[in-house]
C-alpha positions as CSV (number, residue, x, y, z in Angstrom):
1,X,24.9,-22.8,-32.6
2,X,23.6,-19.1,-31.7
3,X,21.9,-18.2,-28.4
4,X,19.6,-15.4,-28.1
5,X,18.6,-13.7,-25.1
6,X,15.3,-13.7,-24.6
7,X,13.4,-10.3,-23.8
8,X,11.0,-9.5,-21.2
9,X,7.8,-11.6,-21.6
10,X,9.4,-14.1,-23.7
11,X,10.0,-16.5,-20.7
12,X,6.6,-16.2,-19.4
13,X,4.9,-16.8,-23.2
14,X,7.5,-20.4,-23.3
15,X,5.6,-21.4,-20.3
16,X,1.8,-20.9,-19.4
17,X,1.3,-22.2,-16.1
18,X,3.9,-19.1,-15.2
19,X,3.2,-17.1,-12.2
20,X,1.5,-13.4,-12.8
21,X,4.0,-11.0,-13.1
22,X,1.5,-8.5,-11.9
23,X,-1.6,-8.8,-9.8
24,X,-3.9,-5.5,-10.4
25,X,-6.5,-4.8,-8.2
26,X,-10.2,-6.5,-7.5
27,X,-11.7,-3.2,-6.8
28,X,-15.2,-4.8,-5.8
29,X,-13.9,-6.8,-3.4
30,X,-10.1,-4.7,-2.4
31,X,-11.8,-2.4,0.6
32,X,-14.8,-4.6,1.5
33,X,-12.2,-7.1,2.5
34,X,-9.4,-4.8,3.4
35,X,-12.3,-3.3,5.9
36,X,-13.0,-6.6,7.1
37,X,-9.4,-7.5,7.8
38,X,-9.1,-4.2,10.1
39,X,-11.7,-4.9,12.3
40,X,-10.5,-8.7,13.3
41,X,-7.0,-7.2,14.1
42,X,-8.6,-4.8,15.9
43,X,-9.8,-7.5,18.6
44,X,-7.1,-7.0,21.6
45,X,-4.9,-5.3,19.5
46,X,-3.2,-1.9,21.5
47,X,-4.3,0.3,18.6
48,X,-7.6,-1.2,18.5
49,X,-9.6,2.1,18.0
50,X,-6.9,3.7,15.6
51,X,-8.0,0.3,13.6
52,X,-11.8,1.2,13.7
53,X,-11.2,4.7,13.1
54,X,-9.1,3.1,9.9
55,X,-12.0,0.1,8.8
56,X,-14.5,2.9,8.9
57,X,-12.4,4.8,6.1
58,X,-12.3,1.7,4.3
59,X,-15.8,1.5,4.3
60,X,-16.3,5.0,2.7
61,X,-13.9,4.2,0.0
62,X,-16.0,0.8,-1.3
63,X,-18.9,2.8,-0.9
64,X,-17.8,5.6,-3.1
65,X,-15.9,3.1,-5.7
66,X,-18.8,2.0,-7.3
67,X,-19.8,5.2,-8.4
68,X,-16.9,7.2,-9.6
69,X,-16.0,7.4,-13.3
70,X,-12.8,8.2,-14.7
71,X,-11.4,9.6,-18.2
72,X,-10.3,6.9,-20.4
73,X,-6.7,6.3,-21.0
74,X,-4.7,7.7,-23.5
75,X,-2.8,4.6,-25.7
76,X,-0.5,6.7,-26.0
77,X,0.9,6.9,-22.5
78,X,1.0,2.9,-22.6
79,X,2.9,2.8,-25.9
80,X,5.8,5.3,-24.2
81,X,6.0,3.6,-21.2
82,X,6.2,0.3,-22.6
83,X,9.2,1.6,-25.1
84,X,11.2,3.5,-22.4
85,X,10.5,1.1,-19.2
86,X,8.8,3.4,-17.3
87,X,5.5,3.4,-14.6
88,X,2.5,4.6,-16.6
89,X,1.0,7.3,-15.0
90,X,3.3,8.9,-12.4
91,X,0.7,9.3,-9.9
92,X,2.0,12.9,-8.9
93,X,1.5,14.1,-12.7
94,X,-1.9,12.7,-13.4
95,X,-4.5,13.5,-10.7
96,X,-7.5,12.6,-12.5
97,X,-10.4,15.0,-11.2
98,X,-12.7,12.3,-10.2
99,X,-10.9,12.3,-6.9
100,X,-12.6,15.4,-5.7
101,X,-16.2,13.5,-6.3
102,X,-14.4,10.4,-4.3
103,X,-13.8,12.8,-1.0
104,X,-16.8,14.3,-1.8
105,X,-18.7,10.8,-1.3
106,X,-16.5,9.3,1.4
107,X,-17.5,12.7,3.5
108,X,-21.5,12.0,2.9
109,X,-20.5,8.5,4.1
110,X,-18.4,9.0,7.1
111,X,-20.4,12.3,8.4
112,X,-23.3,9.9,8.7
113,X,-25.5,8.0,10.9
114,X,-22.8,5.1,10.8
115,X,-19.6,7.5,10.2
116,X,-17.2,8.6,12.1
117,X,-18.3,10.4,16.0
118,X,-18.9,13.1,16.8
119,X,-15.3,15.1,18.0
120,X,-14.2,14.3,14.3
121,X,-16.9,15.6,12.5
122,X,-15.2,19.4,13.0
123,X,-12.1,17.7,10.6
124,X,-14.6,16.3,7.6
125,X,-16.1,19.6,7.9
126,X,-13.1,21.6,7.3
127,X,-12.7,19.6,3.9
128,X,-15.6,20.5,2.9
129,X,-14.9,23.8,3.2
130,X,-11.4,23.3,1.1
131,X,-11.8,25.0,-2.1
132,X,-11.1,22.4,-5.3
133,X,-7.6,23.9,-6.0
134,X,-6.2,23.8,-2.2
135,X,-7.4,20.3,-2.1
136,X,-5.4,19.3,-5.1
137,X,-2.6,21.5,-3.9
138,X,-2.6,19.4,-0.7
139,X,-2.9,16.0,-2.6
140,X,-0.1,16.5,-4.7
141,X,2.2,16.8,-2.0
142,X,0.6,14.1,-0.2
143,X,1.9,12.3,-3.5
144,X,5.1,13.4,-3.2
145,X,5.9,12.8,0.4
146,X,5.1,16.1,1.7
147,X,2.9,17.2,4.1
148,X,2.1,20.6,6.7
149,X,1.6,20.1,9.9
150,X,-1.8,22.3,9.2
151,X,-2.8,19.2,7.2
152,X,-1.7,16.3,8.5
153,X,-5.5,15.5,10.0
154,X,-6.3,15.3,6.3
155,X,-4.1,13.0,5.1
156,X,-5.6,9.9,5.6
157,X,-8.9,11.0,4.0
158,X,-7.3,12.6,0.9
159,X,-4.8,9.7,0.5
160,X,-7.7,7.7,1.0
161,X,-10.2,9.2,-1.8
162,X,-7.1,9.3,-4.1
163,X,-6.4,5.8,-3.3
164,X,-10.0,4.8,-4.7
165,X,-8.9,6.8,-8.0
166,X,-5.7,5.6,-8.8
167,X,-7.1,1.9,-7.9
168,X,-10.0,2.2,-10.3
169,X,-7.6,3.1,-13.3
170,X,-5.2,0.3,-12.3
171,X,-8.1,-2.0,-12.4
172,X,-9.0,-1.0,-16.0
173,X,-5.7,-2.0,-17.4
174,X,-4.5,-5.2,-18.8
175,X,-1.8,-7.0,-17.7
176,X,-0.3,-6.9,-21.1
177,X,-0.6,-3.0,-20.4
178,X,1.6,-2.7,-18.2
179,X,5.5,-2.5,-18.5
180,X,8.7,-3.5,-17.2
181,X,9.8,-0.9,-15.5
182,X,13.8,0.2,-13.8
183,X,13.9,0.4,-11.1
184,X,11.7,-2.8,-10.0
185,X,10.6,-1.2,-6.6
186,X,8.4,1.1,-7.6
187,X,4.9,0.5,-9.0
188,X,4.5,0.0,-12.5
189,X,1.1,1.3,-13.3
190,X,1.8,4.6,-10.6
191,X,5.6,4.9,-9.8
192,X,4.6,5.1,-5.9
193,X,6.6,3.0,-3.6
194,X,5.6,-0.2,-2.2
195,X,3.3,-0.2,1.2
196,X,4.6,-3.7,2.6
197,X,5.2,-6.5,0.5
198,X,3.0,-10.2,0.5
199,X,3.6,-13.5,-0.1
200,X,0.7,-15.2,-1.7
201,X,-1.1,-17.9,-1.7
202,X,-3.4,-19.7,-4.2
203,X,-3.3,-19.6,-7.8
204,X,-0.1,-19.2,-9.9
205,X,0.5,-16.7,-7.8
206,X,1.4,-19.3,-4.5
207,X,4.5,-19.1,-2.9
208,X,5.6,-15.9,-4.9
209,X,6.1,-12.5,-3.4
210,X,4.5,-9.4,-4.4
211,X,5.2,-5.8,-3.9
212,X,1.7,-4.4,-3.0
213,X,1.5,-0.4,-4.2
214,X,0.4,2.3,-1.4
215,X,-1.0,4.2,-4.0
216,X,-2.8,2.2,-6.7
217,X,-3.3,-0.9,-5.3
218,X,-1.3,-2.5,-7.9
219,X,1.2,-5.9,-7.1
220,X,4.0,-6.6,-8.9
221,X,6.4,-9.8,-8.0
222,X,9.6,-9.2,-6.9
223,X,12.0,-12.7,-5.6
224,X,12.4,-13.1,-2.0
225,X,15.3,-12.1,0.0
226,X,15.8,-9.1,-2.2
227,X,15.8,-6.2,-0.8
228,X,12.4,-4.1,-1.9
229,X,13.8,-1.0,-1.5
230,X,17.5,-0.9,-3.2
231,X,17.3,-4.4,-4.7
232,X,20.3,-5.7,-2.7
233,X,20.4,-9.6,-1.8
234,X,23.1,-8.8,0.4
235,X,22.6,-8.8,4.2
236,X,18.9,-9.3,3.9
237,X,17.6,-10.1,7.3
238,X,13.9,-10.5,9.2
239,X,12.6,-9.3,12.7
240,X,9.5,-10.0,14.4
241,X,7.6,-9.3,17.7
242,X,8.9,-11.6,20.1
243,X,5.6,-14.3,20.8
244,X,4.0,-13.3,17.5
245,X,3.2,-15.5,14.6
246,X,5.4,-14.4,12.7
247,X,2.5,-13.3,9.9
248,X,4.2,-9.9,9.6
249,X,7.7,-9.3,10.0
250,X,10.0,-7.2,9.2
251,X,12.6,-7.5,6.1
252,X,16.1,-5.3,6.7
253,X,18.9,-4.7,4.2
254,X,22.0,-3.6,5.8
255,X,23.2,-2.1,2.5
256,X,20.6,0.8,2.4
257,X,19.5,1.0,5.8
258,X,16.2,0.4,5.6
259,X,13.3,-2.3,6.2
260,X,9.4,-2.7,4.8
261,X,7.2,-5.8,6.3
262,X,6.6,-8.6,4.9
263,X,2.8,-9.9,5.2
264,X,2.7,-13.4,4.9
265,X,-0.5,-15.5,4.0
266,X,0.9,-18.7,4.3
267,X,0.9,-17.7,7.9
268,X,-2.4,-16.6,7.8
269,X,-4.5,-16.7,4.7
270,X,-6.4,-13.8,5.6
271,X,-3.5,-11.6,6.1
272,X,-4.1,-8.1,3.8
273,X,-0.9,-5.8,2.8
274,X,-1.9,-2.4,4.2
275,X,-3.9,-3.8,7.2
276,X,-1.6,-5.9,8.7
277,X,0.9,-3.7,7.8
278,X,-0.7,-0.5,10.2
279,X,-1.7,-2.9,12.6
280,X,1.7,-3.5,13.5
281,X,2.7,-0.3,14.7
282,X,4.4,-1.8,17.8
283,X,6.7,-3.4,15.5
284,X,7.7,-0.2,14.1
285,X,8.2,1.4,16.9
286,X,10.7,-1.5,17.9
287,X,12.5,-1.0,15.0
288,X,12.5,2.7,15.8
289,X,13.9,2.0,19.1
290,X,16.2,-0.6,18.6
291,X,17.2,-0.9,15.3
292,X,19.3,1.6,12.9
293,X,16.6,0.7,10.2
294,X,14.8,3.3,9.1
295,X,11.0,2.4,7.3
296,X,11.3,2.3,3.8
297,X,7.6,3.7,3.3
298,X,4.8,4.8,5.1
299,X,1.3,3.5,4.8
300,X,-1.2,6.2,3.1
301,X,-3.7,5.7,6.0
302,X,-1.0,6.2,9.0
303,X,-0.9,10.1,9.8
304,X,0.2,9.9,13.4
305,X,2.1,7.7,16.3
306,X,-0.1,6.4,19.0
307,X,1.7,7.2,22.0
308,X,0.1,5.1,24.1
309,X,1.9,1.8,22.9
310,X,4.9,2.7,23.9
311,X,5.1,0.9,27.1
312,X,4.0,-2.1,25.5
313,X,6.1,-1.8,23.0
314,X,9.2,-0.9,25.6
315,X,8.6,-4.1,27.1
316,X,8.5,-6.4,24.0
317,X,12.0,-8.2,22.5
318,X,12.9,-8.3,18.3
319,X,13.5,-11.8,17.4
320,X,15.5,-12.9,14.3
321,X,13.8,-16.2,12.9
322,X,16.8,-16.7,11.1
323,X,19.2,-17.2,14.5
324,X,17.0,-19.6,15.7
């Protein structure tokens, strides 16, 4: 009798009530909710105003989603990356222009009656003033990790407007569209890294974890207790805030060093990957402090510490769930 190996796919077409292998984003409803999420953690949370400051960026991106159009997609660029295993549009390498009318409408939004105060206004100005080509110049090196000093202000906004962008196009694509891709830690639709990672509820999707993109907003499943960063399954290991809930904690591999949360909706139902994720900065800064661990990746809308957690943060104890 001959076997056969069965491809990528394959498994998932023997069996219809499989999980999704990939979860792209509900733009309608992805910064409405991701907004709404902010503004409950903000209640008693230390960073409480960083967390407004945050929703009210949110708010400016589903306000200016609705309006922004995008160039189709080439075929082609779905064909290659389907044959070769690669992510489809390397976000770095295909800014699509529409971001510029994105900014453009998140700083109409956030400069009025209901935007951002006043002492800020000075910053959204000073993007306006940004010619086309420095603005790009700025967001491509946003894209690939790279940021003056001069412009780390702008950050949030730009990664913010290009977020909206890149989201749209994912949302556009079939499933089917998108490939396998190698390595399995990067997104496949934009080949950014991973914000935090989610395990979902509800659907064919409960119980499974998924990679949630700090770019395009794309998820992509990837098995628990494997690391998300070098794919290790050795000496995976989980640390939260002593006293917390345990809703976010955070995942460390001892083969690469590093660790990225884990945002969990069975703890919480409402729990959203990039929200949850920045507001847990004291966590970070724990693992900062006492850990070797180094983040794995930053979240798009995170541009500076805020120093004044640090005593609460100094006075808090990591707890490993698994020891107890």
């Amino acid at each position: 009798m001959q076997t056969r190996i069965l491809q990528p796919g394959e498994i998932e077409a023997l069996d219809k009530t499989s999980f999704p292998r990939v979860l792209l984003p509900q733009v309608s409803t992805l910064f409405a909710e991701r907004a709404a999420r902010l503004r409950q953690l903000a209640d008693g949370n230390p960073i409480a105003d960083y967390l407004q400051f945050a929703a009210k960026i949110v708010d400016a991106q589903h306000a200016a989603a609705g309006s922004v159009e995008l160039r189709p997609m080439d075929r082609s660029n779905i064909e290659r990356s389907q044959q070769f295993s690669m992510p489809l549009l390397p976000a770095a390498d295909h800014i699509d222009p529409a971001w510029q009318q994105v900014l453009n409408a998140m700083l109409d939004t956030l400069s009025g009656s209901e935007g951002l105060p006043e002492p800020l206004q000075p910053l959204l100005q000073s993007l306006r003033d940004l010619s086309q080509d420095e603005r790009d110049t700025i967001a491509k090196r946003l894209l690939q990790k790279e940021v003056a000093a001069r412009h780390i202000g702008m950050a949030p906004f730009i990664m913010a407007a290009l977020q909206v962008t890149y989201a749209k196009r994912a949302a556009a694509l079939d499933v089917e569209d998108v490939p396998y891709t190698d390595p399995a830690t990067i997104c496949p639709v934009c080949a950014s890294e991973p914000v935090s990672s989610v395990l979902r509820i509800g659907g064919k999707a409960n119980g499974h974890r998924y990679l949630h993109c700090g770019t395009c907003c794309t998820e992509w499943q990837l098995v628990r207790v494997k690391c998300s960063h070098c794919e290790s399954t050795k000496g995976i290991h989980y640390q939260s805030v002593e006293g917390s809930k345990e809703v976010v904690t955070a995942e460390t591999c001892d083969e690469c060093g590093t660790y990225r949360k884990v945002v969990n909706q069975e703890k919480d139902p409402m729990a959203e990957p990039l929200a949850d994720d920045l507001a847990t900065l004291t966590l970070d800064l724990l693992m900062s402090e006492n850990t070797q661990f180094k983040r794995a990746s930053a979240n798009p809308l995170l541009f500076v510490a805020v120093a004044e957690e640090q005593t609460d943060a100094q006075s808090a104890e990591l707890v490993d769930p698994a020891a107890e």
